[in-house]
C-alpha positions as CSV (number, residue, x, y, z in Angstrom):
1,X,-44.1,3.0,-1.8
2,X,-46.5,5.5,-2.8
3,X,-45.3,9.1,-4.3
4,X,-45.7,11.5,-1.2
5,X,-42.0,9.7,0.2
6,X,-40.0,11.6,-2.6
7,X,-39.3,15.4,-2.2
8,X,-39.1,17.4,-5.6
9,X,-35.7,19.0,-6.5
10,X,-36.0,22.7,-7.2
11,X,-34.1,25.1,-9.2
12,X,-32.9,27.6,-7.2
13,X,-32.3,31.7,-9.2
14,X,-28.3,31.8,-9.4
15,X,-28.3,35.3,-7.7
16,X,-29.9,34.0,-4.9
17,X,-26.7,31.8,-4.7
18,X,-24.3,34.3,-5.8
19,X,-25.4,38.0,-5.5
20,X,-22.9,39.0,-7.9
21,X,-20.7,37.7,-11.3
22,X,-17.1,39.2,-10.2
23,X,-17.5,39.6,-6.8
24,X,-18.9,36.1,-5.9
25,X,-19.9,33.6,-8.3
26,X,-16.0,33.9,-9.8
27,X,-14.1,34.0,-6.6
28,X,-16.3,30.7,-5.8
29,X,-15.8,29.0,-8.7
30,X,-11.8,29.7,-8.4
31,X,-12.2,28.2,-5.1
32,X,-14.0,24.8,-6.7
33,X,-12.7,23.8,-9.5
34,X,-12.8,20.2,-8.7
35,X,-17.1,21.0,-8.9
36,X,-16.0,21.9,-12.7
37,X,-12.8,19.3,-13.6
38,X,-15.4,16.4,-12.7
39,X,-18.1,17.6,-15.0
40,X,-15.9,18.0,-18.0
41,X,-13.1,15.2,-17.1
42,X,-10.1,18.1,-17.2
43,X,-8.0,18.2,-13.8
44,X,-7.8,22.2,-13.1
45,X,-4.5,23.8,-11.1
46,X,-6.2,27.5,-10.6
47,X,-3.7,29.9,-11.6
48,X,-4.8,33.3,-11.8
49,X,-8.6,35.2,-11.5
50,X,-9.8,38.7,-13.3
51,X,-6.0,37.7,-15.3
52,X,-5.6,41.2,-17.7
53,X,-6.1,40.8,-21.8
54,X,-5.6,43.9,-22.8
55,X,-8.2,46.2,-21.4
56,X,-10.3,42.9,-20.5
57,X,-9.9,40.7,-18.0
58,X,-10.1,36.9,-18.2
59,X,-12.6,35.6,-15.3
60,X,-10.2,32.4,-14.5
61,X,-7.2,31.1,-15.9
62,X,-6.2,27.2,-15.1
63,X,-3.7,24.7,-16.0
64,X,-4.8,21.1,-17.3
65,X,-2.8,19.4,-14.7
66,X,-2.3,16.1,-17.2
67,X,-0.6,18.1,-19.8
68,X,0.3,21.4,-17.9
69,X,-2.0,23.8,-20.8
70,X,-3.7,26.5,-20.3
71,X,-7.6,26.6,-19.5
72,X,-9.6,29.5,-19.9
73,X,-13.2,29.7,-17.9
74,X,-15.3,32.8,-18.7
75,X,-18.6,32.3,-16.3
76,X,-21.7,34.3,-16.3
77,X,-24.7,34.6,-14.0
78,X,-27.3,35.4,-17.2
79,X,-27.6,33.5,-20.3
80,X,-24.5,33.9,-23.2
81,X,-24.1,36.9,-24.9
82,X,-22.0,38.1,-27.8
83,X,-19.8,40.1,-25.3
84,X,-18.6,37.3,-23.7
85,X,-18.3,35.3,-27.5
86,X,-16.1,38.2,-28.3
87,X,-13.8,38.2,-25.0
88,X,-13.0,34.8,-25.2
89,X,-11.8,35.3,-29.0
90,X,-9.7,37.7,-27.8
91,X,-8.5,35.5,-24.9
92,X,-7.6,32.6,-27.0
93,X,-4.8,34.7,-29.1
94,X,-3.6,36.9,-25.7
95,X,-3.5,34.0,-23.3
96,X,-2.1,31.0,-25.7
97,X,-5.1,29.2,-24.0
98,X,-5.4,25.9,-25.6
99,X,-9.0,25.0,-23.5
100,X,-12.1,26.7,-23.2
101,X,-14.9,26.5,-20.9
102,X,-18.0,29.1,-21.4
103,X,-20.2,28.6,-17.8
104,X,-23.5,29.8,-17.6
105,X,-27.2,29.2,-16.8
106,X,-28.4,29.0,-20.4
107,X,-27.1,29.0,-23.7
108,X,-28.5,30.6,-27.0
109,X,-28.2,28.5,-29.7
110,X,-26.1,30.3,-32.2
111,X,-23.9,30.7,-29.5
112,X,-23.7,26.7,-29.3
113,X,-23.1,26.6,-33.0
114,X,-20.2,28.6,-32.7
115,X,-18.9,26.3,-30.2
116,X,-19.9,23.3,-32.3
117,X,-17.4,25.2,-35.2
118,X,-14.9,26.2,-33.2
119,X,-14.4,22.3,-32.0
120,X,-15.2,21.0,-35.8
121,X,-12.7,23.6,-37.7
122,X,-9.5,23.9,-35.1
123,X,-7.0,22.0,-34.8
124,X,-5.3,19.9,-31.9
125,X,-4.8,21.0,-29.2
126,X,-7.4,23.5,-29.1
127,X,-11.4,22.3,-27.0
128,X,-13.9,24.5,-26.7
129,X,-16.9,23.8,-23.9
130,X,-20.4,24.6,-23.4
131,X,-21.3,24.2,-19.3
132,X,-24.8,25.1,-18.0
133,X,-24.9,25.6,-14.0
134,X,-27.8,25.2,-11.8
135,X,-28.2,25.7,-8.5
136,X,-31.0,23.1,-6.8
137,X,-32.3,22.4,-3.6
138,X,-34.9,20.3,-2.0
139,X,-37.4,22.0,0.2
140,X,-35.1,23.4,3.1
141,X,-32.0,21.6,2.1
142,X,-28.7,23.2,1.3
143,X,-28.1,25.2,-1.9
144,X,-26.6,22.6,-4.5
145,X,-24.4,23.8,-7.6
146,X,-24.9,21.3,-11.0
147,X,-22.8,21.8,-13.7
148,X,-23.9,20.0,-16.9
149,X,-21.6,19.9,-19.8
150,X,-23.9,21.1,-23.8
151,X,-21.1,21.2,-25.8
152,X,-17.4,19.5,-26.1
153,X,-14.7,18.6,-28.8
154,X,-16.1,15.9,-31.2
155,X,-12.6,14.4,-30.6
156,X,-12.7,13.9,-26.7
157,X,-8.8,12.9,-26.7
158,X,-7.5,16.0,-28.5
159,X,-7.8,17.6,-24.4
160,X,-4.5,15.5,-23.8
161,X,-2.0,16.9,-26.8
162,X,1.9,18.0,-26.6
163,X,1.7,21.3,-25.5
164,X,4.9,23.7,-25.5
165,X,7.0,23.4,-21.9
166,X,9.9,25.5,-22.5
167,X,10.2,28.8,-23.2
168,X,13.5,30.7,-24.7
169,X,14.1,32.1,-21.5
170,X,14.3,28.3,-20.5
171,X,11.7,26.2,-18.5
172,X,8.3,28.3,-16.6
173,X,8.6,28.0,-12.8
174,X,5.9,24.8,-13.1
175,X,7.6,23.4,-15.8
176,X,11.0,23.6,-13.1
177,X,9.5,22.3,-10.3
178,X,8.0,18.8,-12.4
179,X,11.4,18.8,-14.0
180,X,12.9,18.2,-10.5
181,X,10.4,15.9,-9.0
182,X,11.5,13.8,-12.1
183,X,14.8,14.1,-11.7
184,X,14.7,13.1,-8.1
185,X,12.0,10.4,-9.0
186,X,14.3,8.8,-11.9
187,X,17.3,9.4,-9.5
188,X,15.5,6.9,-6.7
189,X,14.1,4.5,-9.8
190,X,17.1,4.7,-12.5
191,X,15.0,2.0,-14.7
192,X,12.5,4.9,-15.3
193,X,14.5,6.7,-17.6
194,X,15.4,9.8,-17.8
195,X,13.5,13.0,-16.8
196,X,11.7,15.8,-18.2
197,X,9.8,18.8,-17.1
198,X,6.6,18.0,-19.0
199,X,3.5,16.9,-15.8
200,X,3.1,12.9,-17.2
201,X,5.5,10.4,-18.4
202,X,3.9,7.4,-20.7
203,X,4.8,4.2,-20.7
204,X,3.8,0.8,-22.6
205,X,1.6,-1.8,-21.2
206,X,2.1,-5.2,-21.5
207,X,0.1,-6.9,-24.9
208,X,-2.2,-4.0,-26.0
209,X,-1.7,-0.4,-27.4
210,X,-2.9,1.0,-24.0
211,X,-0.9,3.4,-22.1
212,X,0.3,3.8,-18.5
213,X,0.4,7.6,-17.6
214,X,2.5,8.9,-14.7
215,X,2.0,12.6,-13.7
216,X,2.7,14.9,-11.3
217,X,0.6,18.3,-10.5
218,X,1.0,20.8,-7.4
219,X,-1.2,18.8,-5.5
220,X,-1.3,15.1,-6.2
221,X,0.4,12.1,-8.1
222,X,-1.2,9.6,-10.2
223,X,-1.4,6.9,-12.6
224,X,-3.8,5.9,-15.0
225,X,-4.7,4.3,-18.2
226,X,-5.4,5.5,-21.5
227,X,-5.2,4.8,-25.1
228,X,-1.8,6.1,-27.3
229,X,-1.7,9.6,-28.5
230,X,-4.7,10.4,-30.6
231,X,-6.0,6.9,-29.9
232,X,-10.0,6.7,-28.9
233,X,-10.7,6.2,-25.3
234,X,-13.9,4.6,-26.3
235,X,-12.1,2.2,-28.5
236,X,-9.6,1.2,-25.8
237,X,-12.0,0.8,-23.1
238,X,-14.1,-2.1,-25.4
239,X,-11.0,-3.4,-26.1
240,X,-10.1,-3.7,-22.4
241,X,-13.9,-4.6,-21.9
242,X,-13.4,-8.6,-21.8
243,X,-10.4,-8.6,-19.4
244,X,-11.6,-6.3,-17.2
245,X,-12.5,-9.0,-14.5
246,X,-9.5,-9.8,-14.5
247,X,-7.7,-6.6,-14.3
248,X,-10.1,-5.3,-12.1
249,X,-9.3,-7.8,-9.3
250,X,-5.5,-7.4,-9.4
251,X,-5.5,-3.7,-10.1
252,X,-8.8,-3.4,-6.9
253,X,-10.5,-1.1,-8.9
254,X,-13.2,-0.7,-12.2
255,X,-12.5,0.0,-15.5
256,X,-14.5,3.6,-15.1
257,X,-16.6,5.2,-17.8
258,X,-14.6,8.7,-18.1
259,X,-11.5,9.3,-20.0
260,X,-9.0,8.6,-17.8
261,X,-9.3,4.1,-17.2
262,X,-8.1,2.4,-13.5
263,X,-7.0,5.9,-12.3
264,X,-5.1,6.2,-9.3
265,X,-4.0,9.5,-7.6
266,X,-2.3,10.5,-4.5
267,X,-3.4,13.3,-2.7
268,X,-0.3,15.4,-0.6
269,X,2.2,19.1,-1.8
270,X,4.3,18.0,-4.4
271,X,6.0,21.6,-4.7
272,X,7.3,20.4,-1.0
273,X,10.7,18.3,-1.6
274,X,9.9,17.0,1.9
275,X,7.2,15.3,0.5
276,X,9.0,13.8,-2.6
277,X,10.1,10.2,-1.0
278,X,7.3,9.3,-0.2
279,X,5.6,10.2,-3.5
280,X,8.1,9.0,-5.8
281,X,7.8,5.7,-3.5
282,X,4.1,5.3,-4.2
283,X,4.1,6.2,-7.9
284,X,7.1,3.3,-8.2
285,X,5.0,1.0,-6.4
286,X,1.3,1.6,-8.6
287,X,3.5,1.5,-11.6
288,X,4.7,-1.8,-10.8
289,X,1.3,-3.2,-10.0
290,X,-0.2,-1.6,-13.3
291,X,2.6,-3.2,-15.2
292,X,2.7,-6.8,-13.2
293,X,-1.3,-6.9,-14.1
294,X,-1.1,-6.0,-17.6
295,X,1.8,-9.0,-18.2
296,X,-0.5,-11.3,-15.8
297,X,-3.6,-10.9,-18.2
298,X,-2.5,-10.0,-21.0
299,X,0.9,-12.0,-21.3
300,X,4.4,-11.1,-23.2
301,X,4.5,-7.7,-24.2
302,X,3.7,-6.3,-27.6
């Protein structure tokens, strides 16, 4: 194979892609979170854009659709500035954001090393990121958008913390609408317990300190696997490491490499009651095969 068969990638100028910050790099990035969530391992529910701060306005405002908190995105077309430093600051305290995620084509480094001490100095459940975008292509092809996470919370699990659900005026309208898909979900499946109007619902696995997470966002279910409260998903995932053969063939899926270990989801509205059989009905069904897997490899439980 000599070198002439490859092609060369080439970055492509990000206003050749998007002609203009507000009026089309923000309203695309709205539209593809997923593009972001997968870089920086945070499932995003877009809630609002250009979302007022006083006499700012906040370029995107998500929710964290494990834990229901709020996720701030400020994204630029040119490289960080101390504007934009200073907006999200004021974001932070006028938005009760809990996540942060600063997008742009470079990064000076002082602005990094605020980053860095913002994630080393704050407490739970507050994550600050760093994510550099590109835009590549290869000769003719397609326009292809890169997102490459610089900076992130030392502690990686501090993401997924408690986070306030209720209000004194009583639950938000998202905080209602998971609080009856549980109820209707525990009404199907009594043995689950009772409900609540947080997104996930942990349960114990079988001989180890790993975790089985049920949630429930707007537009999917899922399951997945992941270490206790404040545990170490690195930790958990060596631990798991020896039995993963094993778990792998009765669970039909890998370990994974990301946070979030044997995840599962379930793509459909879950904001449509019409929908909520049939969803409850497969959640059931993955719990039970996550749980019959964990007692067939790992034995009695803990």
């Amino acid at each position: 194979m000599t070198d002439s068969v490859f092609a060369t990638l080439e970055d492509v100028p990000l206003r050749d892609a998007w002609a203009h910050e507000a009026h089309r790099f923000t309203p695309w990035l709205a539209k593809n979170l997923a593009r972001l969530s997968e870089a920086i391992g945070i499932p995003l529910e877009l809630t609002g854009t250009e979302v007022k701060v006083g006499p700012f306005s906040a370029d995107i405002l998500a929710r964290n659709a494990i834990d229901d908190s709020v996720v701030l995105i400020e994204n630029q077309l040119e490289s960080s500035d101390h504007t934009h430093l200073g907006q999200i600051m004021t974001y932070l305290a006028g938005l009760e954001t809990h996540t942060m995620v600063w997008v742009a084509p470079t990064f000076r480094e002082e602005h990094l090393s605020a980053i860095r001490w913002l994630n080393e100095h704050t407490v739970d459940p507050f994550a600050f990121f760093a994510v550099r975008v590109r835009v590549v292509r290869i000769s003719d092809s397609p326009f292809a958008p890169l997102f490459e996470v610089i900076e992130r919370p030392n502690n990686w699990d501090r993401i997924i913390a408690s986070v306030k659900r209720e209000t004194q005026a009583g639950l938000t309208q998202i905080g209602q609408f998971r609080m009856d898909f549980w109820t209707h979900f525990c009404a199907l499946y009594p043995e689950e317990g009772e409900a609540g109007g947080g997104s996930s619902r942990w349960r114990d696995l079988s001989g180890t300190d790993a975790k089985l997470v049920q949630y429930v966002s707007q537009g999917a279910v899922g399951v997945f696997v992941r270490p206790d409260r404040g545990g170490d998903v690195t930790q958990t995932r060596e631990e798991l490491l020896p039995f993963a053969d094993a778990l792998e063939t009765r669970l039909g899926q890998s370990i994974g490499d990301g946070r979030y270990l044997f995840s599962r989801e379930l793509m459909a509205d879950a904001r449509d009651p019409a929908n909520w059989d049939r969803l409850c009905n497969w959640l059931h069904e993955q719990t039970e095969l996550y749980r019959a897997a964990f007692e067939e490899v790992f034995g009695v439980e803990k």
